[in-house]
N, C-alpha and C positions, 0 to 999 in steps of 0.2 A: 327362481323368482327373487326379485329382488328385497328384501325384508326392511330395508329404510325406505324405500318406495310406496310399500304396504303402509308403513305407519305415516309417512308423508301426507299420503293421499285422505287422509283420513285428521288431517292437519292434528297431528296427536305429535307433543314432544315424547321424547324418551321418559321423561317422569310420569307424563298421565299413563304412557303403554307399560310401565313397571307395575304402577300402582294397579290398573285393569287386570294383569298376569298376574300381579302377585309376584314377581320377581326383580331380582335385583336390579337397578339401574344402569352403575361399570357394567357387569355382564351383556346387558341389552346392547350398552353400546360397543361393548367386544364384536359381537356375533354380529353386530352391523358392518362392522369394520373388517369381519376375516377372522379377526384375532382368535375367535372363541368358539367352536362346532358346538350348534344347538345339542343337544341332547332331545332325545324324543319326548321325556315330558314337557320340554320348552316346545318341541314345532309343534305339540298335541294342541298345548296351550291358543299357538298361533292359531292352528287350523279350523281350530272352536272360532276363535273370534273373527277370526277375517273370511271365515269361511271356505278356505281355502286345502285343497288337497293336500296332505303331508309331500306327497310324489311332485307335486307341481313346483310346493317350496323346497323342494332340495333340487330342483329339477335346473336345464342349463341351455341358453339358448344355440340357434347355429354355431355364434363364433364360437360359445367357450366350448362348445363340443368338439369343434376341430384341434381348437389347442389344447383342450385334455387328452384328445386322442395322441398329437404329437406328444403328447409329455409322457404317455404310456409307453408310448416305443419301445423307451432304452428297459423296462422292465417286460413287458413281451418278449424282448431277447434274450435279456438273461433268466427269466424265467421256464425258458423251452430246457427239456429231457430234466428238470432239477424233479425232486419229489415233495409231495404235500399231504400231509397227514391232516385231514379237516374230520375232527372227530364233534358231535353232537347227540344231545339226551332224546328221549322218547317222546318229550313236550317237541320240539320243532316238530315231529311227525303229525301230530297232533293238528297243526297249526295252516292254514291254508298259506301261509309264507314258504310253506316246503316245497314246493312247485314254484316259486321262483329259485328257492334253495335251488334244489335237481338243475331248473336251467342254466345259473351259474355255475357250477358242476363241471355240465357238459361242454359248458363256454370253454373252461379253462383246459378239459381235457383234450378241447379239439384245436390249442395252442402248443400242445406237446408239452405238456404239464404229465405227470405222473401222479397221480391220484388216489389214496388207499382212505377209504372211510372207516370209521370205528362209531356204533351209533351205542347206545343205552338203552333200558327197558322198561325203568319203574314205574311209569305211569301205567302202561300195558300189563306188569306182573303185580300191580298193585291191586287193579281190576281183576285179574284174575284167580288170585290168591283170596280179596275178597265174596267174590262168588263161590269158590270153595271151603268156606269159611275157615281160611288157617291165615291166624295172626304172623302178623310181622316183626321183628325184635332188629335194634337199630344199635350200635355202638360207630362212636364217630362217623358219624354219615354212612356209617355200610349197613349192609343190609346183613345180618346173622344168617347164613343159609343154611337151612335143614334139611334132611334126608328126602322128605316131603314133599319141599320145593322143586327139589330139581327139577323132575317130569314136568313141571309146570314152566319153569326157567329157558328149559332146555325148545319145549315147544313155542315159547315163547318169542326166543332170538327167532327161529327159524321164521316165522312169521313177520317179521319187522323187516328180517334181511330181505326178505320177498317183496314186502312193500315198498321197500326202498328198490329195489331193481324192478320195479314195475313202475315208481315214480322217474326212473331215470329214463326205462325203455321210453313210457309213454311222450315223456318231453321230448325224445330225439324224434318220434315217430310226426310229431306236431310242427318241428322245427324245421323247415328246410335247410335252415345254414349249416345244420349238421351232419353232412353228405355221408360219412362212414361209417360204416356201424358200429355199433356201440357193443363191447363185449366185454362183461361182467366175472368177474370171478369173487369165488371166497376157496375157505381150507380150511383146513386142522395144523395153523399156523401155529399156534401158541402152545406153547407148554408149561404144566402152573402144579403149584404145591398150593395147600395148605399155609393160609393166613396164619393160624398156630392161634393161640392162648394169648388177648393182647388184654392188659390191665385185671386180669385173671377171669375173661372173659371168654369162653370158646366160641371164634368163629365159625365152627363147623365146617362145613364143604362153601364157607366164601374164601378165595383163594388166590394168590399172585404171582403171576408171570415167572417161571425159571426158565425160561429160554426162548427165542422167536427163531424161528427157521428164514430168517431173513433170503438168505439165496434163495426160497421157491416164492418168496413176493417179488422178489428185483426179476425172477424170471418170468414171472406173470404182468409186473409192469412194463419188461421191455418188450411183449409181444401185445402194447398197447391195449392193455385192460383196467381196468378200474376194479380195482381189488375191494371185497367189504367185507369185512373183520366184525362179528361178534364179540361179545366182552363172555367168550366161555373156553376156560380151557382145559386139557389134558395132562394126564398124569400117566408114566411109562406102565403102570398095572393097572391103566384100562378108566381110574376115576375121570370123572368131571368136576369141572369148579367153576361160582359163578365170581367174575373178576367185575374191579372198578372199572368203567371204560374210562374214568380221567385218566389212571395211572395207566391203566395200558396202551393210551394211545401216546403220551411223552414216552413211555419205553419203548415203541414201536417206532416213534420218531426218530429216538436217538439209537437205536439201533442197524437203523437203513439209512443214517447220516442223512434223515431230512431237512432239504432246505428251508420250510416251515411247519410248526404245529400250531394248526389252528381250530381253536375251541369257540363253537357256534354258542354265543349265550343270548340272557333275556334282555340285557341290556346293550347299553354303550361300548361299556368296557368296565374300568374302575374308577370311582371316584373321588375327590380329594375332601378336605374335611367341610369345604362348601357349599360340595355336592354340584361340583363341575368336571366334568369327565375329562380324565386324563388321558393322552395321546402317545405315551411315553412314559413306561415305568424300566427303572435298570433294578435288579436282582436282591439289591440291598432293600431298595425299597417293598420290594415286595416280598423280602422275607420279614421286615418289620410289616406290612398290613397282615399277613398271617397269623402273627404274634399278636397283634392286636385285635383278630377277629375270635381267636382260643381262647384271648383272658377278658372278652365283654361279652358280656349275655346278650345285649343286645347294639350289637356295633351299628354304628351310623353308618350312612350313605349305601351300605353292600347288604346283599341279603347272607344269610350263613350259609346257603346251600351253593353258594360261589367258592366257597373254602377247597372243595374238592378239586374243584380245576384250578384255582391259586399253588394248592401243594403239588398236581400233575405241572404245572408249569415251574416250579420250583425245581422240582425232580429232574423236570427237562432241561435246564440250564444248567444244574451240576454232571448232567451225561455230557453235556458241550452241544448242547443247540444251540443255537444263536439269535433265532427269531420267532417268540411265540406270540399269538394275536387272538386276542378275544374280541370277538366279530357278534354284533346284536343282529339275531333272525329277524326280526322286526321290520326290521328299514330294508325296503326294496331297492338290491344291487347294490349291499353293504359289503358285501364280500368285495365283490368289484372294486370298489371304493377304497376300502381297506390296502388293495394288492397293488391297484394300477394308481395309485395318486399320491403325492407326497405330504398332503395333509391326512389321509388315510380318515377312517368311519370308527372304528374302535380304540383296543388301547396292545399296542405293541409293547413288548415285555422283552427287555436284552439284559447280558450280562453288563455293559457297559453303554454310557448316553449314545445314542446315532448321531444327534445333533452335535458336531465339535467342532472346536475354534481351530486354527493351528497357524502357523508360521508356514508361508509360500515357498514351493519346492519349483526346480529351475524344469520342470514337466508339467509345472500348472500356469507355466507363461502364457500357452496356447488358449488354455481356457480361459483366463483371463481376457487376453485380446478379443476375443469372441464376442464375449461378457459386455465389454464395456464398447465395444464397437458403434452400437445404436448410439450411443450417450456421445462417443465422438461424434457422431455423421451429425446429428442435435446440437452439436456445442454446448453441449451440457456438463462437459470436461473436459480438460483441455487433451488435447492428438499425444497420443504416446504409441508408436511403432512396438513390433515386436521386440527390435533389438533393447529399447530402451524401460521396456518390461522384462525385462531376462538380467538387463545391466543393474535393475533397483529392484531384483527379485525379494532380496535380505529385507527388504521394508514392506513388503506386503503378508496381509495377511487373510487367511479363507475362512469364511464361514462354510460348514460341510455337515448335509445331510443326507443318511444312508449311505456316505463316499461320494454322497453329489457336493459340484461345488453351487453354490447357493449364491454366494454373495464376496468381494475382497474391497479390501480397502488398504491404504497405506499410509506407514506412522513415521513423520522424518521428525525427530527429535533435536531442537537449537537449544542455544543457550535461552534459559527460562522458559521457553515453550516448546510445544509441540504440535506438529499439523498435521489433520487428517486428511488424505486426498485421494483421488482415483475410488470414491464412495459408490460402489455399486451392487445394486442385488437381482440376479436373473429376472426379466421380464417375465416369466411365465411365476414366478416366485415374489410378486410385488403384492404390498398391501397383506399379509398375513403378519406382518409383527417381525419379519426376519430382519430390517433394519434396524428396527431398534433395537434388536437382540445385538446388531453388529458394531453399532455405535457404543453402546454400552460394553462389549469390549475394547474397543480403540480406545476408548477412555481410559480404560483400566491399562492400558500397555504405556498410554501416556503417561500416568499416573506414576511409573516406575520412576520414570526422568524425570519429570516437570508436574507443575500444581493447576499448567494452564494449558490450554488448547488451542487452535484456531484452523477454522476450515476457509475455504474461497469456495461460490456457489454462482451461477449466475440464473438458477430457475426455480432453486430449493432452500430458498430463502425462510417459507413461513415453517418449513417441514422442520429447521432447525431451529428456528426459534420455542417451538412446539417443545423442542429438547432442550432448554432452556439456556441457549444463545444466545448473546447478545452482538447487536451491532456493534461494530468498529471502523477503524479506518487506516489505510496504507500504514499512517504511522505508527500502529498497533504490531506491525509486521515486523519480526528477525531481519536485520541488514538484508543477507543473502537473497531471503525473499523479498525486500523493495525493489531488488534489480531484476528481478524474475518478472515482477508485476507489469500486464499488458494491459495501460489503456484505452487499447481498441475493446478486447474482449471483457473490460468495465466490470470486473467481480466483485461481488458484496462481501464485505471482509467479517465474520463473525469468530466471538471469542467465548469460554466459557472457563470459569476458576474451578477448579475440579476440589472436591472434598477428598479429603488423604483418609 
């Protein structure tokens, strides 16, 4: 649904629908424009007032269903036989969102996805440790386990893992699109010592992963199973231990070289000091949010019980994972959203940014011609052949997200200026902010040579004024380019002085 439509209709500027929300203005008009993915206490806000269903407002008509679907494609294919570690706590169990959970699940595994769940239990052993009345003792988010406990710990997973494989069976049973059968396993995968004495504290029988028998999961996932992992393991003389499921599911991740780990949480993902959900954290930064969340009692925008999956994802990036996702249970077909889109529902977590600039290689010609192909057939730029993209390869440059190319442009540098030309950002990738992300480096690569720029436009006129261009004229133009300039196809000549 379209959310400037909603407030249109209702002839409300962006100021009175801030003021009504209680939210910021810029933002309002972000999330109108693409820029900025609501955050659930934003569409909550929405949905109170317009009365409208959170599902409808995130919701997407015919066409954009087709072209999201194409745009999934190229990730349905490479996502087939990779492996997914999708670990979550005992609250989604809880949560009538888990039955959508389970259906994306099964979605994914009947795409040839490889699937190992890892779930948790404290909500469950919390109750039931209470009914038995035996207190709980807590050192950094874990739980102190006691002799005690076990028998209760122990009966515990087993129960949850059942629920879960009855919330899986039952979905497939419901579903027709899920023609095959669906067939479940768990084991006595894990092998764990003793936590030990941490700040002179005895953990008791809470305890941590010394080895995964990974070859009998990879044998269990390639006879098409959906493997489910308890957070409980063994010791060669027979003990049991009850384990973090944060930290064992990044170990279990990086230990079967999976291609994602991903942690179901309450929210978005993580938030910046705003309190605007971030789409995109790399390693550094999120070993500084950790360090900020251990030395403030009470840190803004995150809750403290997020710490544990921050440090499993931490953990998981020095084993060499590569992509961990913190996915909100809340939002129906967030998971989805997350996996199949490139603006993604949560907040992805890499060793280094996905989104990168770079210099045009003589193998991204192809993709470029492609690219800008519509914008020829429009005369929206002028005709450049393959050959003559391959010949002025050295002056082009890509915008690139996840190894997609997104967007190029090119920077031909004269005496005093510089021009940006061949401006373009995939059609399916327009309007989310990746132009001005691209422009904003073209600038900076001008910047090297020259203090001034100048573009030729003949449809994008007000988009670059917007970026504060100004009109000019032929004779504003380097020699070379006044003989290049066709006045049939009559471009509007814009200039801008760049700050050094």
């Amino acid at each position: 649904m379209n959310l400037k439509q909603l407030r249109t209709d209702r002839k409300l500027t962006i100021t009175n629908l801030s003021q009504i929300l209680d939210l910021d203005p810029g933002n309002l008009s972000k999330i109108e424009q693409g820029k900025l993915k609501p955050s659930l206490p934003v569409l909550i806000k929405y949905s109170n007032y317009f009365k409208v269903s959170i599902d409808n407002l995130v919701g997407q008509s015919s066409v954009d269903f087709i072209s999201a679907f194409r745009s999934a494609a190229p990730y349905i294919y490479h996502y087939r036989n990779k492996i997914f570690v999708i670990a979550f706590d005992g609250f989604a169990l809880e949560s009538n969102s888990f039955v959508n959970l389970c259906t994306d699940i099964n979605l994914l595994h009947s795409l040839g996805i490889k699937i190992i769940l890892i779930h948790g239990i404290r909500p469950f052993i919390d109750l039931r440790l209470d009914k038995n009345n035996i207190k709980s003792r807590f050192h950094k988010h874990q739980r102190i386990t006691t002799a005690e406990m076990m028998p209760h710990i122990i009966e515990t997973n087993g129960l949850v893992k059942t629920k879960i494989e009855a919330a899986l069976s039952s979905n497939i049973y419901h579903n027709n699109i899920f023609k095959s059968e669906l067939k479940i396993s768990s084991g006595n995968f894990l092998m764990a010592k003793p936590r030990g004495v941490i700040d002179g504290v005895d953990m008791e029988q809470t305890g941590v992963i010394r080895e995964i028998n990974h070859e009998a999961i990879i044998e269990k996932l390639n006879h098409n199973e959906i493997v489910i992992m308890s957070p409980i393991g063994y010791s060669p003389i027979g003990e049991i231990f009850n384990l973090s499921f944060e930290s064992s599911a990044s170990k279990i991740a990086s230990s079967i070289q999976a291609e994602k780990l991903i942690y179901i949480t309450e929210n978005n993902g993580v938030q910046n000091i705003r309190g605007e959900y971030i789409s995109e954290m790399t390693s550094i930064k999120l070993n500084n949010l950790i360090t900020h969340i251990k030395e403030s009692e009470h840190p803004e925008f995150i809750e403290k019980n997020t710490l544990p999956i921050l440090e499993g994802a931490a953990e998981g990036l020095k084993e060499g994972l590569v992509k961990i996702h913190l996915v909100n249970r809340h939002v129906n077909g967030s998971l989805i959203m997350e996996l199949f889109t490139n603006q993604g529902q949560g907040t992805v977590i890499t060793p280094e940014k996905i989104e990168k600039f770079r210099s045009a290689k003589i193998q991204d010609a192809k993709v470029i011609e492609k690219m800008i192909n519509p914008l020829m057939k429009n005369q929206i730029i002028v005709d450049r052949s393959l050959e003559k993209i391959e010949m002025e390869i050295q002056n082009f440059h890509i915008l690139e997200f996840d190894n997609k190319i997104l967007g190029c442009a090119q920077v031909k540098h004269y005496d005093g200026i510089s021009e940006i030309a061949c401006f373009a950002i995939n059609e399916n990738y327009q309007n989310m902010g990746y132009g001005k992300k691209l422009l904003e480096y073209c600038e900076n690569e001008c910047k090297k040579v020259n203090n001034k720029t100048f573009i030729m436009t003949t449809q994008s006129s007000h988009w670059f004024m917007e970026n504060a261009f100004k009109q000019g004229s032929i004779n504003d133009l380097p020699d070379e380019k006044k003989k290049e300039y066709s006045p049939q196809r009559n471009s509007k000549i814009f200039l801008k002085e760049l700050e050094q």
